[in-house]
MDTraj code that builds the backbone (N, CA, C; nanometers):
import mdtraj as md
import numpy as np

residues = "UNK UNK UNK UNK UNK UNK UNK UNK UNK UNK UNK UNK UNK UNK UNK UNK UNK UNK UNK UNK UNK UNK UNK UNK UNK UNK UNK UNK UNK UNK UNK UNK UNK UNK UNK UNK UNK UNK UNK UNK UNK UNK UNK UNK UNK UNK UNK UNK UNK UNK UNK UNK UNK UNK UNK UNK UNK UNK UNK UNK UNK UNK UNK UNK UNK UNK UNK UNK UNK UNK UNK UNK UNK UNK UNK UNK UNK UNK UNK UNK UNK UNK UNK UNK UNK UNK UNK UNK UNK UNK UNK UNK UNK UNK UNK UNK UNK UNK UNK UNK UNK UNK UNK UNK UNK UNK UNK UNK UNK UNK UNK UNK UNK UNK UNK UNK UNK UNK UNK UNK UNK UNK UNK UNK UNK UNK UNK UNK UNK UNK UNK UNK UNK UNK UNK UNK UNK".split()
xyz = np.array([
    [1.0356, 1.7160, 0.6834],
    [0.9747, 1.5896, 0.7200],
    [0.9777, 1.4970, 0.5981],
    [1.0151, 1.3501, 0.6075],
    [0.9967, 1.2898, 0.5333],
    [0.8673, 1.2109, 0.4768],
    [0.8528, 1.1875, 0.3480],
    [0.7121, 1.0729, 0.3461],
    [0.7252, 0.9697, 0.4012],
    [0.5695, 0.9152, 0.3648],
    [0.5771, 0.7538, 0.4294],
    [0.5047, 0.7113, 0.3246],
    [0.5178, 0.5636, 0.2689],
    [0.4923, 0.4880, 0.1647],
    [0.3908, 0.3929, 0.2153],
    [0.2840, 0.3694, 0.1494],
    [0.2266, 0.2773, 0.1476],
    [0.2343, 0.1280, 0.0530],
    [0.2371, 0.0054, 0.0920],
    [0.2476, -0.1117, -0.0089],
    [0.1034, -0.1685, 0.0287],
    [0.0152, -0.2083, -0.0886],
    [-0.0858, -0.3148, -0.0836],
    [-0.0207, -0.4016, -0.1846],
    [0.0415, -0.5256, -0.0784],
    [0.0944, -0.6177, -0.1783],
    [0.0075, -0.6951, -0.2322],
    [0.0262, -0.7865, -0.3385],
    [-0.0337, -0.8927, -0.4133],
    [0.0534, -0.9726, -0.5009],
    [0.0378, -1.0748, -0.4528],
    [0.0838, -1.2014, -0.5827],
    [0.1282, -1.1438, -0.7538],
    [0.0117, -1.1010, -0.7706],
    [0.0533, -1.0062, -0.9335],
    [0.0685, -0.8953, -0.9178],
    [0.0322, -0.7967, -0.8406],
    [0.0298, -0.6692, -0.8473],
    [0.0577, -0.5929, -0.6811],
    [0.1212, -0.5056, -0.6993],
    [0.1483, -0.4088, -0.5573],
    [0.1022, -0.2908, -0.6024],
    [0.0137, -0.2269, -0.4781],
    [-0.0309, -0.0693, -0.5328],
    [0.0398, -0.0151, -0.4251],
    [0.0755, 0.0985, -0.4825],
    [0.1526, 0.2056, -0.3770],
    [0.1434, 0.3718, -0.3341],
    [0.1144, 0.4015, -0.2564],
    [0.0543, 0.5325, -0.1906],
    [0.1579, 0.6307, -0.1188],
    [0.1634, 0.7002, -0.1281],
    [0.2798, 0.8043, -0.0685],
    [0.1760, 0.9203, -0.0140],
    [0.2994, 0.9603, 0.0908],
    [0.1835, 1.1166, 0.1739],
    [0.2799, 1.2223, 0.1087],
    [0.2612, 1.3401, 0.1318],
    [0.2871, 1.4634, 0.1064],
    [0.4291, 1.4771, 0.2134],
    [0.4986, 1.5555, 0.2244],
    [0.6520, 1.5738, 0.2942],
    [0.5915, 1.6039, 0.4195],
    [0.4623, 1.6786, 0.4249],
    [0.3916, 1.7503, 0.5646],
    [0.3388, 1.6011, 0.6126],
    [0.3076, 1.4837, 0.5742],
    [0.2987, 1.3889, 0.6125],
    [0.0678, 1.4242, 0.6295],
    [0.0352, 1.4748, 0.5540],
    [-0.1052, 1.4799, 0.5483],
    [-0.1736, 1.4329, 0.4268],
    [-0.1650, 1.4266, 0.3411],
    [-0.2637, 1.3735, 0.2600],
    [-0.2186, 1.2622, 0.1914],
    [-0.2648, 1.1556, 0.1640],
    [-0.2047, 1.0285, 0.1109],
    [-0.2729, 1.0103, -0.0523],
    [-0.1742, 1.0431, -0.1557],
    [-0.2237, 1.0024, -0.2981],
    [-0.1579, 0.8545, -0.3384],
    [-0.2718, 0.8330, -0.4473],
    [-0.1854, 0.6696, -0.5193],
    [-0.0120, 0.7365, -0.5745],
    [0.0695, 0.6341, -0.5581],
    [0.1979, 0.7073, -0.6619],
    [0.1903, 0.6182, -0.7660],
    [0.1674, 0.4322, -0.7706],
    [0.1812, 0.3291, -0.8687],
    [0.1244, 0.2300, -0.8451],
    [0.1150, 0.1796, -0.9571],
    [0.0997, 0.0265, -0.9528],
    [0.1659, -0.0492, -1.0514],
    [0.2696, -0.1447, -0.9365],
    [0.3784, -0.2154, -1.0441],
    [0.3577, -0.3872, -1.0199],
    [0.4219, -0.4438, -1.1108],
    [0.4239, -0.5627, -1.1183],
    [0.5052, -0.6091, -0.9853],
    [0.4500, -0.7807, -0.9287],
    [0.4866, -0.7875, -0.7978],
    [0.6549, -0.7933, -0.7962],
    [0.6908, -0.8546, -0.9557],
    [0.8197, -0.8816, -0.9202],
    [0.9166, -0.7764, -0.9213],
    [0.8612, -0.6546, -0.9344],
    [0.9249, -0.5130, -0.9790],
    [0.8872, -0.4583, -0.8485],
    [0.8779, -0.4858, -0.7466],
    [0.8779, -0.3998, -0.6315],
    [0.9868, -0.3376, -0.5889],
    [1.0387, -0.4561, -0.5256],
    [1.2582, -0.4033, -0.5104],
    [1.3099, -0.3377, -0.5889],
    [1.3431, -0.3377, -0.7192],
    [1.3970, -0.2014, -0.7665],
    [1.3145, -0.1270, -0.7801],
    [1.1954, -0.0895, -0.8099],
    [1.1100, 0.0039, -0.8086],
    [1.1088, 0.0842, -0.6454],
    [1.1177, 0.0411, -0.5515],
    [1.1613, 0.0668, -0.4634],
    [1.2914, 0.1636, -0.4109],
    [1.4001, 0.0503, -0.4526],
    [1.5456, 0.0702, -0.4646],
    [1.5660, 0.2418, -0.4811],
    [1.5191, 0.2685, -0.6090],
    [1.4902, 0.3472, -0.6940],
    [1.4413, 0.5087, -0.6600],
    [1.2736, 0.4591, -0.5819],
    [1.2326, 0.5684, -0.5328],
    [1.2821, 0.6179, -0.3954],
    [1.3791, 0.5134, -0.3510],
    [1.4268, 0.5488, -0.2201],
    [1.5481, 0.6222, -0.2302],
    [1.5877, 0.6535, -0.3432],
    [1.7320, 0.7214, -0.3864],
    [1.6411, 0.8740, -0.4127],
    [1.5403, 0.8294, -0.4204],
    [1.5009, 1.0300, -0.5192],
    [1.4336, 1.0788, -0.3983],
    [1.3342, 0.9992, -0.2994],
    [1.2578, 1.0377, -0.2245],
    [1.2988, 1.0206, -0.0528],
    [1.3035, 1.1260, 0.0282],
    [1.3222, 1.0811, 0.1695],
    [1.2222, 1.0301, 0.2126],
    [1.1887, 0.9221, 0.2384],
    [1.0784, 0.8059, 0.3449],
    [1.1124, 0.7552, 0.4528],
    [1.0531, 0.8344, 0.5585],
    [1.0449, 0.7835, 0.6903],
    [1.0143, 0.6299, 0.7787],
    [0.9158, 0.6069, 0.6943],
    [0.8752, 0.4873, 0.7050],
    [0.7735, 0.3782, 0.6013],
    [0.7776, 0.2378, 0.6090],
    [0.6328, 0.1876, 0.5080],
    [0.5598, 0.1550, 0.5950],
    [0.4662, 0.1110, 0.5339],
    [0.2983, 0.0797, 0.5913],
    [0.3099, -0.0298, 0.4740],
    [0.2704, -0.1030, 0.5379],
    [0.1753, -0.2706, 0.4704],
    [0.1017, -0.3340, 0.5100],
    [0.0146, -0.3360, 0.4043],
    [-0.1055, -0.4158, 0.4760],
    [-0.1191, -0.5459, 0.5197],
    [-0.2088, -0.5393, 0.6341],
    [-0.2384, -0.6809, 0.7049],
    [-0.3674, -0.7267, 0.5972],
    [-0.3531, -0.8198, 0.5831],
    [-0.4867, -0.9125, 0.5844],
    [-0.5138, -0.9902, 0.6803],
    [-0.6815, -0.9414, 0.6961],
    [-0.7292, -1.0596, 0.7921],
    [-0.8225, -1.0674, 0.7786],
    [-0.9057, -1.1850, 0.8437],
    [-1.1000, -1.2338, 0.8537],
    [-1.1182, -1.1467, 0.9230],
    [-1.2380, -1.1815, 0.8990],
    [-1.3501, -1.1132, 1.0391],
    [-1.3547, -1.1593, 1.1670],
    [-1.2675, -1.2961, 1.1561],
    [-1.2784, -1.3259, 1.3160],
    [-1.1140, -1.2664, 1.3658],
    [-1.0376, -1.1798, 1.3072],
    [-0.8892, -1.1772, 1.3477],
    [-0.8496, -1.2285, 1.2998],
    [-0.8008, -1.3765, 1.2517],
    [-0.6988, -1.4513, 1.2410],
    [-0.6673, -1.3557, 1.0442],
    [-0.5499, -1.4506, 1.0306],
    [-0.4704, -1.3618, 0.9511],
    [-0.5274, -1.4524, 0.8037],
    [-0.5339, -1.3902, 0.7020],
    [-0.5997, -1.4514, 0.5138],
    [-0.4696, -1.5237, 0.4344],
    [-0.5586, -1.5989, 0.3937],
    [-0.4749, -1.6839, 0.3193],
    [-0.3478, -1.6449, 0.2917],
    [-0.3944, -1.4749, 0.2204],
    [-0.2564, -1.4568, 0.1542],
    [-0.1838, -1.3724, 0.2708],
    [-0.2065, -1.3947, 0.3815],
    [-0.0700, -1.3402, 0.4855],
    [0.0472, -1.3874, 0.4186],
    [0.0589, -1.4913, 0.4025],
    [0.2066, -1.5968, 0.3847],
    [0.2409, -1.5457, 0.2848],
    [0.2106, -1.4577, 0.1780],
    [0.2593, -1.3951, 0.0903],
    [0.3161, -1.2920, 0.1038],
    [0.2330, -1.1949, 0.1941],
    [0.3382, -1.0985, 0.2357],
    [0.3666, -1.0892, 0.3874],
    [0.4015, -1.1806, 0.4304],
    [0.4868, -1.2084, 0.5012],
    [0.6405, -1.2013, 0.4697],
    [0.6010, -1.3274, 0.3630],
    [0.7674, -1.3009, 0.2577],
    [0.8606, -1.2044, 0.1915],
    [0.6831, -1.1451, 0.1349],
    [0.7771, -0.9746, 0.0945],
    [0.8602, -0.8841, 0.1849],
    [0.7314, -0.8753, 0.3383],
    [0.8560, -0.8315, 0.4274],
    [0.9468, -0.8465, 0.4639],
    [0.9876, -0.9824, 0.4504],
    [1.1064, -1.0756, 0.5137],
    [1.2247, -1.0263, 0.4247],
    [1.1874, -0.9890, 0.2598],
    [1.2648, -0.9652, 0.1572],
    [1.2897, -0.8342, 0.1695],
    [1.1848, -0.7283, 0.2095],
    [1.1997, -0.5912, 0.2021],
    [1.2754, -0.5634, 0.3040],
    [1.2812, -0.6582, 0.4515],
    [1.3554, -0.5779, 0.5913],
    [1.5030, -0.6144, 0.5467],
    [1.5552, -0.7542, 0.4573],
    [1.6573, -0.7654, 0.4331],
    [1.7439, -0.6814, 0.3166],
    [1.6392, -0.6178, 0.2243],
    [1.6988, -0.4910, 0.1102],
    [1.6570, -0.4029, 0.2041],
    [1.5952, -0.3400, 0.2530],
    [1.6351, -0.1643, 0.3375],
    [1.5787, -0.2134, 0.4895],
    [1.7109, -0.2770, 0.5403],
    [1.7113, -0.3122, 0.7015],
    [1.7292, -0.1695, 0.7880],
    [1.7198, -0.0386, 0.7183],
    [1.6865, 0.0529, 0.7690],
    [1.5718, 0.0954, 0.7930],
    [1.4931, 0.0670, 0.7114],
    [1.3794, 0.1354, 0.7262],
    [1.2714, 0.0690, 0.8049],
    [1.1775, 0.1397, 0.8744],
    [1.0905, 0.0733, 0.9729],
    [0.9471, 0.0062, 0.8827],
    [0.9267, -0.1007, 0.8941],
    [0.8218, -0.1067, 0.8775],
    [0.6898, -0.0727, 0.9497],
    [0.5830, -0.0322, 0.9248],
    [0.4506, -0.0396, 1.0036],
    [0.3299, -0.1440, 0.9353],
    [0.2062, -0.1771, 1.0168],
    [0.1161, -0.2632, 0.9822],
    [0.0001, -0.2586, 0.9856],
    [-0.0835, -0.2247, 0.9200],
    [-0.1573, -0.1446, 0.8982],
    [-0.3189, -0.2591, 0.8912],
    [-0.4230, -0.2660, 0.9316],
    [-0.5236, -0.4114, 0.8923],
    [-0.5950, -0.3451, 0.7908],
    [-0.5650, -0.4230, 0.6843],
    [-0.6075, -0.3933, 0.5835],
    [-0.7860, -0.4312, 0.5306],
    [-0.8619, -0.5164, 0.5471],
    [-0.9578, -0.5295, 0.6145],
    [-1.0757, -0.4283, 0.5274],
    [-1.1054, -0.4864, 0.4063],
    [-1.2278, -0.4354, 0.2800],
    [-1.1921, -0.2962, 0.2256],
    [-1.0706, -0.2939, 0.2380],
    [-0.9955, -0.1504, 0.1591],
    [-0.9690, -0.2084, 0.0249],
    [-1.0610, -0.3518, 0.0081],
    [-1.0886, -0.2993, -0.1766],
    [-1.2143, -0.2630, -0.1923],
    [-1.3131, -0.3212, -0.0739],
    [-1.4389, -0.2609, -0.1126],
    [-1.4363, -0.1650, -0.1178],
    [-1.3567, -0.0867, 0.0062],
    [-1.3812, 0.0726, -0.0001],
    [-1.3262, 0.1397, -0.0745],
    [-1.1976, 0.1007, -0.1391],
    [-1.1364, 0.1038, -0.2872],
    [-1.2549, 0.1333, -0.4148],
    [-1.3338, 0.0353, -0.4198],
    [-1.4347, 0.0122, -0.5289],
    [-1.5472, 0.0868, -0.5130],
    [-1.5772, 0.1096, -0.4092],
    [-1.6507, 0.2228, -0.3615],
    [-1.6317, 0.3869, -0.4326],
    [-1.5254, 0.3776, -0.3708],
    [-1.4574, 0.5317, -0.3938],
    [-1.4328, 0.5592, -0.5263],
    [-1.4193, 0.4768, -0.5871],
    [-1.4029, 0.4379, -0.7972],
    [-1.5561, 0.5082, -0.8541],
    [-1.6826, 0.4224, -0.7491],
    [-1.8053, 0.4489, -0.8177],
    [-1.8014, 0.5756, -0.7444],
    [-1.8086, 0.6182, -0.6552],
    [-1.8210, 0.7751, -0.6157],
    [-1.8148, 0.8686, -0.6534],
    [-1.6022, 0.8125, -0.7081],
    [-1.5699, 0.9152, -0.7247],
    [-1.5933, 0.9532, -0.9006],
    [-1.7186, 0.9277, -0.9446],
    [-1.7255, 0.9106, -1.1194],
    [-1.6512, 0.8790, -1.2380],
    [-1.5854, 0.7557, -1.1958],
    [-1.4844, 0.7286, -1.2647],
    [-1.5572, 0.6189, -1.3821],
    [-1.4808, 0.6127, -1.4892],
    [-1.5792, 0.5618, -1.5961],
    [-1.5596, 0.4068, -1.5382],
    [-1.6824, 0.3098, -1.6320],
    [-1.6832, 0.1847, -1.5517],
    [-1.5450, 0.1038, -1.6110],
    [-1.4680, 0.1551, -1.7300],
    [-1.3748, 0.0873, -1.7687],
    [-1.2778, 0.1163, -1.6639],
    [-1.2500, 0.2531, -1.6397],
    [-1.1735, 0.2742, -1.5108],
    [-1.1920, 0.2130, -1.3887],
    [-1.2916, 0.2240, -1.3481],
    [-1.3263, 0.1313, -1.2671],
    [-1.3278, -0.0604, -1.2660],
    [-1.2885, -0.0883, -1.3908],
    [-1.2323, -0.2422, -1.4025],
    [-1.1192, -0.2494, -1.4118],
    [-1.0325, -0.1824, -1.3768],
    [-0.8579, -0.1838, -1.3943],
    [-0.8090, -0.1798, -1.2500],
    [-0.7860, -0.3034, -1.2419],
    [-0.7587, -0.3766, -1.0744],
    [-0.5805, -0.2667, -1.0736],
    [-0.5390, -0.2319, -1.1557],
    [-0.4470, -0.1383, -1.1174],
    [-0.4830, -0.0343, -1.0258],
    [-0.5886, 0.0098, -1.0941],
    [-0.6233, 0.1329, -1.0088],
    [-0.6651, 0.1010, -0.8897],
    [-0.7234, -0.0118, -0.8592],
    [-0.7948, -0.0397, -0.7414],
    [-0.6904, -0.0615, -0.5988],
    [-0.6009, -0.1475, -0.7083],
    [-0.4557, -0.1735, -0.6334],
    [-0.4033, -0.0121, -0.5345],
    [-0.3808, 0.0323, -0.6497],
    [-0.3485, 0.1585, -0.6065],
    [-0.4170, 0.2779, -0.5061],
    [-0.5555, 0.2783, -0.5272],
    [-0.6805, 0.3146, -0.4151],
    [-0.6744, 0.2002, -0.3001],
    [-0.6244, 0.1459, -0.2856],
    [-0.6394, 0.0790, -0.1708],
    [-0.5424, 0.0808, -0.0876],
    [-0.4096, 0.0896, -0.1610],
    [-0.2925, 0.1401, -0.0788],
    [-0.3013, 0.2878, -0.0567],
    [-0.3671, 0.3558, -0.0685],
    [-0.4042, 0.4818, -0.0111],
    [-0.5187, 0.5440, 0.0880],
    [-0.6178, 0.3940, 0.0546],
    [-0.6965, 0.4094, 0.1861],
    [-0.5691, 0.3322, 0.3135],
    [-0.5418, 0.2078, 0.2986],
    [-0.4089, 0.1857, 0.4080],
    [-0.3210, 0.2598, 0.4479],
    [-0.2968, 0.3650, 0.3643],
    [-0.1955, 0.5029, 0.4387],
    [-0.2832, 0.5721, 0.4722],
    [-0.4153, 0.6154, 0.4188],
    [-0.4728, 0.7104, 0.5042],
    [-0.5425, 0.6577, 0.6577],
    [-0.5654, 0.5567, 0.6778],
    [-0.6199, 0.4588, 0.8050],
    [-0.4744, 0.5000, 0.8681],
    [-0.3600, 0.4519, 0.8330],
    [-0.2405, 0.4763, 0.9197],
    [-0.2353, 0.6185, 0.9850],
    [-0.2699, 0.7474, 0.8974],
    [-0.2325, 0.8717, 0.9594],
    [-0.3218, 0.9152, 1.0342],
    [-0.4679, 0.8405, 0.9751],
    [-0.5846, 0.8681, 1.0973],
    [-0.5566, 0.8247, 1.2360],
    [-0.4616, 0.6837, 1.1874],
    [-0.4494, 0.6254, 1.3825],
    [-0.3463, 0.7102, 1.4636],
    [-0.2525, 0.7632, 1.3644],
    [-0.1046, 0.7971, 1.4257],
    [-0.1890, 0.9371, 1.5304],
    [-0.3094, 1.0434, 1.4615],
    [-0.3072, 1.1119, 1.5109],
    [-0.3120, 1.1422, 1.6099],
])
top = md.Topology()
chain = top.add_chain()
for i, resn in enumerate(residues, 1):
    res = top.add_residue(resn, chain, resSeq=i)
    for name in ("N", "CA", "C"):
        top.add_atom(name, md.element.get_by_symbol(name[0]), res)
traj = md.Trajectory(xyz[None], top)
């Protein structure tokens, strides 16, 4: 079985989450700069078999879609045209930084750790893959 990748895009930063080959547990793998996605990508798609991505939606509380939809909107538009193979999925992304920031203080992480929007980046694209495998089940 192949993995599946998670992207929490951002303007400066993308965090990224991968599952296990059994397709069950979702860990952070990175957090790279936004403009380093595509080859960083490119890259892990040569070493790693991936079934599919997951990216997050943003949206309000009333539904409609957040400011920064239009941002990654674009990325997808860029990502379906570099691997027009691969499927995307969409995932509502929807206070998976709170629960990101949450899981930081929980999980006893020091408070400097806990101010490194890398990491958060990265915990959040792993709560978005883990929401994905909860729904798939």
């Amino acid at each position: 079985m192949a993995r599946i990748l998670a992207i929490d895009y951002g303007t400066k930063r993308v965090g990224l989450a991968v599952t296990d080959n059994l397709q069950i547990i979702a860990t952070g793998l990175s957090t790279i700069h936004s403009k380093d996605v595509i080859a960083f990508l490119k890259d892990y798609f040569k070493k790693e078999q991936v079934e599919c991505v997951v990216v997050g939606e943003p949206k309000q509380l009333n539904n409609q879609s957040s400011e920064s939809a239009k941002y990654i909107e674009q990325f997808i538009r860029l990502f379906a045209k570099e691997f027009p193979e691969m499927p995307i999925k969409r995932v509502d992304e929807r206070f998976t930084s709170k629960i990101a920031s949450r899981a930081l203080v929980e999980g006893a992480y020091k408070k400097k750790d806990r101010q490194n929007k890398a990491l958060l980046d990265e915990m959040s694209a792993v709560i978005i893959l883990q929401s994905y495998l909860e729904a798939k089940k």
